[in-house]
C-alpha positions as CSV (number, residue, x, y, z in Angstrom):
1,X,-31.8,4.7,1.9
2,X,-29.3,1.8,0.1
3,X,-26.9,1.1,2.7
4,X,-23.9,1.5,0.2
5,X,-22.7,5.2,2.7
6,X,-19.9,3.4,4.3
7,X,-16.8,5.6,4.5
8,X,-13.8,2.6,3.8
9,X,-11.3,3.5,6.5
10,X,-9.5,0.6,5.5
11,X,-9.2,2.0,1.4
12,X,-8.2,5.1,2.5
13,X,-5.6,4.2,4.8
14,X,-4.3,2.1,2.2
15,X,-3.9,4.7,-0.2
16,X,-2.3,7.2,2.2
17,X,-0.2,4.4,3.0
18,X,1.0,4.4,-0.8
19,X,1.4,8.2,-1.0
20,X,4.0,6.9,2.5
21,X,6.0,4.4,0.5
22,X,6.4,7.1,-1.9
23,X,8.0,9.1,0.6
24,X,9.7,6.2,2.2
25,X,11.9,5.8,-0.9
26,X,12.5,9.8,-1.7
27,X,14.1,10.1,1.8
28,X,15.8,6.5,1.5
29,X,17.5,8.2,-1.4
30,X,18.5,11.3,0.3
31,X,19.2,10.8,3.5
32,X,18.0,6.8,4.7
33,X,15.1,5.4,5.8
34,X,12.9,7.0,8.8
35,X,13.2,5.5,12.3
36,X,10.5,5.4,14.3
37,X,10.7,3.7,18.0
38,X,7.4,2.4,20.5
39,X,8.3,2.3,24.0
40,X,5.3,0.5,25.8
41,X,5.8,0.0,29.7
42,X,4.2,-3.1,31.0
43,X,1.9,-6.0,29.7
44,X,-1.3,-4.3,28.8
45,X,-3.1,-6.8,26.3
46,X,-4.5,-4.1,24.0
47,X,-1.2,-2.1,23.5
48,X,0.7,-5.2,22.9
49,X,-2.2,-5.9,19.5
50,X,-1.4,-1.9,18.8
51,X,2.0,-1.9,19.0
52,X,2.2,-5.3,16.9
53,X,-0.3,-3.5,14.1
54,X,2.3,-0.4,14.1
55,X,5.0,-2.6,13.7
56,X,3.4,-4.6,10.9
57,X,2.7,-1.3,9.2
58,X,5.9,0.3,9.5
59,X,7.7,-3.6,8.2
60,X,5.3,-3.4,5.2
61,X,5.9,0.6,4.1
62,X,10.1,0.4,5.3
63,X,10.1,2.4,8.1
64,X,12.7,1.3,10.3
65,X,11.2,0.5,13.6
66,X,12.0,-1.4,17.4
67,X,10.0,-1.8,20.6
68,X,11.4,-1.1,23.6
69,X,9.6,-2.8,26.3
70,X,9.7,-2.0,30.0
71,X,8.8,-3.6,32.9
72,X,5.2,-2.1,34.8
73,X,7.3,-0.9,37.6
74,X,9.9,1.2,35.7
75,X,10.0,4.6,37.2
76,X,9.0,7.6,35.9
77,X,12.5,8.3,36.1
78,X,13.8,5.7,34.5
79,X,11.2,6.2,31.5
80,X,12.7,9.9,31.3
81,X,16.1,8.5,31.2
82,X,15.2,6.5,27.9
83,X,12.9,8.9,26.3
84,X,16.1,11.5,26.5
85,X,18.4,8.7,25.1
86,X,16.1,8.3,22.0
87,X,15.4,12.1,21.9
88,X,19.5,12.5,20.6
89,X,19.8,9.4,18.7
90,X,20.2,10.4,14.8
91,X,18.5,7.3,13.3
92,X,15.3,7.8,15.4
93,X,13.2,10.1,13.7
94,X,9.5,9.4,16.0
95,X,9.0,8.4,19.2
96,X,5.6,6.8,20.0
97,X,5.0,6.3,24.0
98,X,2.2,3.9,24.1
99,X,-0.6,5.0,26.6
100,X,-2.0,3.3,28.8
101,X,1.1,4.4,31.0
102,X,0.8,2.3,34.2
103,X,-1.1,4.8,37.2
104,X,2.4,5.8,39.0
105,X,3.9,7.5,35.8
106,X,2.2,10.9,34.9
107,X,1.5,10.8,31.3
108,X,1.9,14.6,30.7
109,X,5.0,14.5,31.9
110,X,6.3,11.5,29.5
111,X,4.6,13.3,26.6
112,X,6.1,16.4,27.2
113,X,9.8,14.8,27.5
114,X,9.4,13.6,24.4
115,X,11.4,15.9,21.9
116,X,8.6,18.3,19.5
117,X,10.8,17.2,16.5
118,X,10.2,13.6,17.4
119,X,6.7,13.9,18.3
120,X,5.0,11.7,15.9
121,X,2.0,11.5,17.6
122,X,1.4,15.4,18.5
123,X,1.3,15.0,22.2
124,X,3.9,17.6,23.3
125,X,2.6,20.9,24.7
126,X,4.2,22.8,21.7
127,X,2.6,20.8,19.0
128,X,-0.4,21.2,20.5
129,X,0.2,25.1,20.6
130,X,1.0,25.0,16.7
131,X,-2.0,23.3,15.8
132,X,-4.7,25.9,18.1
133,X,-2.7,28.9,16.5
134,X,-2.9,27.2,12.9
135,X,0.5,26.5,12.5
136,X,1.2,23.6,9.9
137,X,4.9,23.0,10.9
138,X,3.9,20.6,14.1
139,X,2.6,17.4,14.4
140,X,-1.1,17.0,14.5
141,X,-2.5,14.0,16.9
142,X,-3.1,10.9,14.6
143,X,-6.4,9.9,15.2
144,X,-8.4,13.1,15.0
145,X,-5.6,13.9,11.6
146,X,-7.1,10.6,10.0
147,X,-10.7,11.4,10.6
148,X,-10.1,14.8,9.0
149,X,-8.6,12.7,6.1
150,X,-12.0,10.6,6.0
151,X,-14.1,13.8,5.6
152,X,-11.4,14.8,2.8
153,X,-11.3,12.1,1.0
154,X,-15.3,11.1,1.3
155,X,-15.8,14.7,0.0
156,X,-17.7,15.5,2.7
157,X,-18.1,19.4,3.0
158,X,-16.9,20.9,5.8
159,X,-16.9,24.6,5.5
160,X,-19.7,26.7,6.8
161,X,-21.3,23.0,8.7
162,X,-22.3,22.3,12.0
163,X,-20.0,19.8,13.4
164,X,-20.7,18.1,16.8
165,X,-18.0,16.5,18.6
166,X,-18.8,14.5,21.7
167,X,-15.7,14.1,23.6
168,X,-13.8,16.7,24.9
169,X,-10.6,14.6,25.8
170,X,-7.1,15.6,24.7
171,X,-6.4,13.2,22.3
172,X,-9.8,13.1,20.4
173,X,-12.1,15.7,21.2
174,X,-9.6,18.7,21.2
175,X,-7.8,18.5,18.8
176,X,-10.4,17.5,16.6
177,X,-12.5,20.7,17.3
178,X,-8.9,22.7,16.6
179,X,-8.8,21.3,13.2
180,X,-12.1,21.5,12.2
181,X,-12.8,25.4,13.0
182,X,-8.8,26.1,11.2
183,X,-9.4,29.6,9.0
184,X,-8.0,27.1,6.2
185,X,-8.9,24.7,3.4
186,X,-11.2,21.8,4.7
187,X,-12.4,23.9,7.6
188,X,-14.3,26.8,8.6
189,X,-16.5,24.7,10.7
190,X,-19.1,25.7,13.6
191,X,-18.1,23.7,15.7
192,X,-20.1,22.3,19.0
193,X,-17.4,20.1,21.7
194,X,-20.1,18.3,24.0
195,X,-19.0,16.3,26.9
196,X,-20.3,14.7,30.2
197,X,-22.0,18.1,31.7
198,X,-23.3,19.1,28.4
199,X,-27.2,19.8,28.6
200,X,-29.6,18.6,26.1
201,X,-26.8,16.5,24.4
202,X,-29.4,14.9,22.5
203,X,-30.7,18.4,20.6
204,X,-27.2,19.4,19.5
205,X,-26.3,15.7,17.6
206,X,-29.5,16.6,16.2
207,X,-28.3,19.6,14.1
208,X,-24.9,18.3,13.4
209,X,-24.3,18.1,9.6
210,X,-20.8,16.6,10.8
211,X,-21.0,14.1,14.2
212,X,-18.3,12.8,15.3
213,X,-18.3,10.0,18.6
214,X,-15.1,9.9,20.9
215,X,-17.2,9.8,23.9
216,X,-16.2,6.3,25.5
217,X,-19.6,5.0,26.2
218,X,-21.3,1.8,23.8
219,X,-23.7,2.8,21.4
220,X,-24.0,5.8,22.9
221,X,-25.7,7.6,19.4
222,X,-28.8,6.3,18.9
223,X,-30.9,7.1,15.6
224,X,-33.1,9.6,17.4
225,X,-30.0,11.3,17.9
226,X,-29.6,11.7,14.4
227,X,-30.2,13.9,11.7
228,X,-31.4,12.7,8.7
229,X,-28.0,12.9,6.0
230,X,-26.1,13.6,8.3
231,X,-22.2,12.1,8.2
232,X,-21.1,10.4,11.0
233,X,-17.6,9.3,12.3
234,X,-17.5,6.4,15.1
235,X,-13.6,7.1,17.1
236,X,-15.3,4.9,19.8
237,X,-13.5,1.7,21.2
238,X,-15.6,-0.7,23.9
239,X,-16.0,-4.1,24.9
240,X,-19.1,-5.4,26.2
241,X,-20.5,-8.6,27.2
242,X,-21.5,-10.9,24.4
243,X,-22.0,-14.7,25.7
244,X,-21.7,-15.8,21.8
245,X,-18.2,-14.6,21.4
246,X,-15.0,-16.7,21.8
247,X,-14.0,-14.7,24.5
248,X,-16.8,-13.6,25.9
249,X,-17.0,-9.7,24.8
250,X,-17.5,-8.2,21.8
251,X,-15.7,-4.8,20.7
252,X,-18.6,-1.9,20.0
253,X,-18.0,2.1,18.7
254,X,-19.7,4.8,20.6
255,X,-22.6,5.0,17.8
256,X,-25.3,2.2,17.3
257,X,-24.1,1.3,14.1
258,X,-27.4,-0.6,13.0
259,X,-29.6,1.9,13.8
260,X,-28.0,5.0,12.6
261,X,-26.6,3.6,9.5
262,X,-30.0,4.0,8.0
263,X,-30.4,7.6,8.6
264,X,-26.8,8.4,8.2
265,X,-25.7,9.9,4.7
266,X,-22.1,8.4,5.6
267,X,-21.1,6.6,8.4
268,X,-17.9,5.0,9.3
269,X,-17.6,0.8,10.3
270,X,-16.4,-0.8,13.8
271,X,-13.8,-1.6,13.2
272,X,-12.5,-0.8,9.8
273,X,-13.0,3.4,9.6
274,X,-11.0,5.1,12.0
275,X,-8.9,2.7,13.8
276,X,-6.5,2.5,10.2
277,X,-6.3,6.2,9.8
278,X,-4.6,6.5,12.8
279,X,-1.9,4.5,11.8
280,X,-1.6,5.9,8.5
281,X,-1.3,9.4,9.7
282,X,1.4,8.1,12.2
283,X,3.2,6.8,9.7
284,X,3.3,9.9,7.4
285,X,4.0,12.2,10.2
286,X,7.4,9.9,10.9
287,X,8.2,10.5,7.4
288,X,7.8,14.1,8.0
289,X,9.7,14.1,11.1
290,X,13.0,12.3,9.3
291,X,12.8,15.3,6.3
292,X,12.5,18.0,8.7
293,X,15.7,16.4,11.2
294,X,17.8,16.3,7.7
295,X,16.9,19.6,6.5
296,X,15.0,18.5,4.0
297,X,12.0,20.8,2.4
298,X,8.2,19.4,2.0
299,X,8.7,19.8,-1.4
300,X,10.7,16.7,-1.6
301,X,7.7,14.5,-1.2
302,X,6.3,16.0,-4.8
303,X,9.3,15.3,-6.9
C-alpha cells in the first residue's frame, strides 16, 4: 500500500479555522468579538505550551482572549470564587479551566461551576446530558468533536461500521462513543468502548472498520491489532525515553505509527492529526457560545 493515507489534522484544522474567522467577523458586526478566558492553576509545563497554542490561535482568528493564572495552592474555594466572577461577566463568552487541576481541587466540581452557556469545552454535567440524549444545542468536548470532523472531512463512512474505541475516560472515550452511535447524519455506528478490564482487547481492534486510540499507553496498537483498511485515529499523548532527543524523551501516540501505517487505509500523524482539531473545535464552539449569549440564531454564521 503507497503510504500517501495520512489524514492532515493540521489542513483540516486550518480550514475549520477559516470557516471561524468567518464567524469571527459576522458576530464582530453584530454584537463584538467573542471572549474567551483560560484559567490554569499552577506551573504545570505542558499546560503552560497548551494554553500558549490557544492563545496563539485565538490572536490569529480575533477571538478576544486572557489567561488568568493562579498560584498551585489556590483553594478550591478561591477557584470557585473566580469561575463565578467570569460566569456573569458579559464580554466572556467561554471559559476554559485547564486540567491538570493540582490533586487538592476536585475537577468535577470546577467543571460543573463553570456556567453550561460558557462551557466551551463540554465539561459541565448538562452538556454532557445534551450530547447522550442527542441534543445539538450543548457543547460537545473538543477533542472527540475534532476527530469526528476528521472522519467527516476524510469521508470516511461511518454509518452502519464497527468502530472500536479504546478508552473509556470522560473526556475521550465517552463522549466519543456518544457521538458516534447519534441516530443522525455521520453516525449510526456499532460502537465497541474497550478499556483496561476489557477481554480479548486484541480480537475486537481487529474487526474495527473505525479504531480510534485514547488509551494512555505508547504504541499500544500494534499491526497485528489491525485490520487490513481499516482507519485509524491516534488521540494518544506520551513521552518516553529517547537518549537521542534534546531533552531526553520523545512524545509517542497510543498506536505504533510505523507499523500500522502500512496496513491502515487512513491513519492520523503524532503530532499533526488530532492535537489541532481540538483547538479548532474550541474555537468554534466560543463563537457559538458569544451568538447564543446575544440572542443570535445559527443561521447567522450562513449569511
Amino acid at each position: 500500500m503507497a503510504l500517501d493515507n495520512l489524514i492532515d489534522g493540521r489542513v483540516i484544522a486550518n480550514q475549520i479555522h477559516e470557516e471561524t474567522q468567518r464567524r469571527v467577523i459576522a458576530l464582530k458586526d453584530q454584537c463584538g468579538p467573542p471572549g474567551l478566558v483560560f484559567v490554569r492553576v499552577g506551573e504545570d509545563s505542558a499546560s503552560r505550551v497548551y494554553v500558549g497554542m490557544k492563545e496563539k490561535a485565538c490572536e490569529r482568528l480575533g477571538i478576544q482572549s486572557q489567561i488568568q493564572v493562579l498560584p498551585e495552592e489556590t483553594t478550591e474555594k478561591e477557584l470557585l470564587g473566580l469561575i463565578g466572577e467570569l460566569n456573569i461577566d458579559p464580554a466572556i463568552h467561554g471559559i476554559l479551566i485547564q486540567a491538570p487541576l493540582p490533586k487538592h481541587i476536585s475537577e468535577a466540581t470546577i467543571f460543573s461551576a463553570v456556567s453550561p452557556n460558557k462551557d466551551v469545552d463540554g465539561f459541565h454535567p448538562l452538556n454532557v446530558g445534551k450530547l447522550l440524549l442527542g441534543d445539538t444545542d450543548g457543547f460537545i468536548p473538543c477533542t472527540p468533536a475534532g476527530v469526528h470532523e476528521l472522519l467527516i472531512h476524510s469521508r470516511t463512512p461511518i454509518d452502519g461500521t464497527d468502530v472500536v474505541i479504546l478508552g473509556r475516560g470522560n473526556i475521550v472515550g465517552k463522549p466519543m462513543a456518544a457521538i458516534l452511535c447519534q441516530k443522525s447524519e455521520y453516525a449510526n455506528a456499532t460502537v465497541s468502548l474497550c478499556h483496561s478490564r476489557t477481554e480479548n482487547i486484541d480480537e475486537h481492534c481487529q474487526r474495527a472498520d473505525i479504531l480510534i486510540a485514547a488509551i494512555g499507553v505508547p504504541q499500544f496498537v500494534k499491526e497485528d491489532m489491525v485490520k487490513p483498511g481499516a482507519v485509524v485515529i491516534d488521540v494518544g499523548v506520551n513521552r518516553i525515553p529517547d537518549s537521542t532527543a534534546k531533552n531526553g524523551s520523545q512524545l509517542v501516540g497510543d498506536v505504533d505509527f510505523d507499523a500500522v501505517q502500512k496496513k491502515a487505509g487512513l491513519i492520523t500523524p503524532n503530532p499533526g492529526g488530532v492535537g489541532p482539531m481540538t483547538i479548532a473545535m474550541l474555537l468554534r464552539n466560543t463563537t457559538q457560545a458569544c451568538a447564543k449569549a446575544n440572542g443570535l440564531k445559527p443561521d447567522i454564521f450562513n449569511t
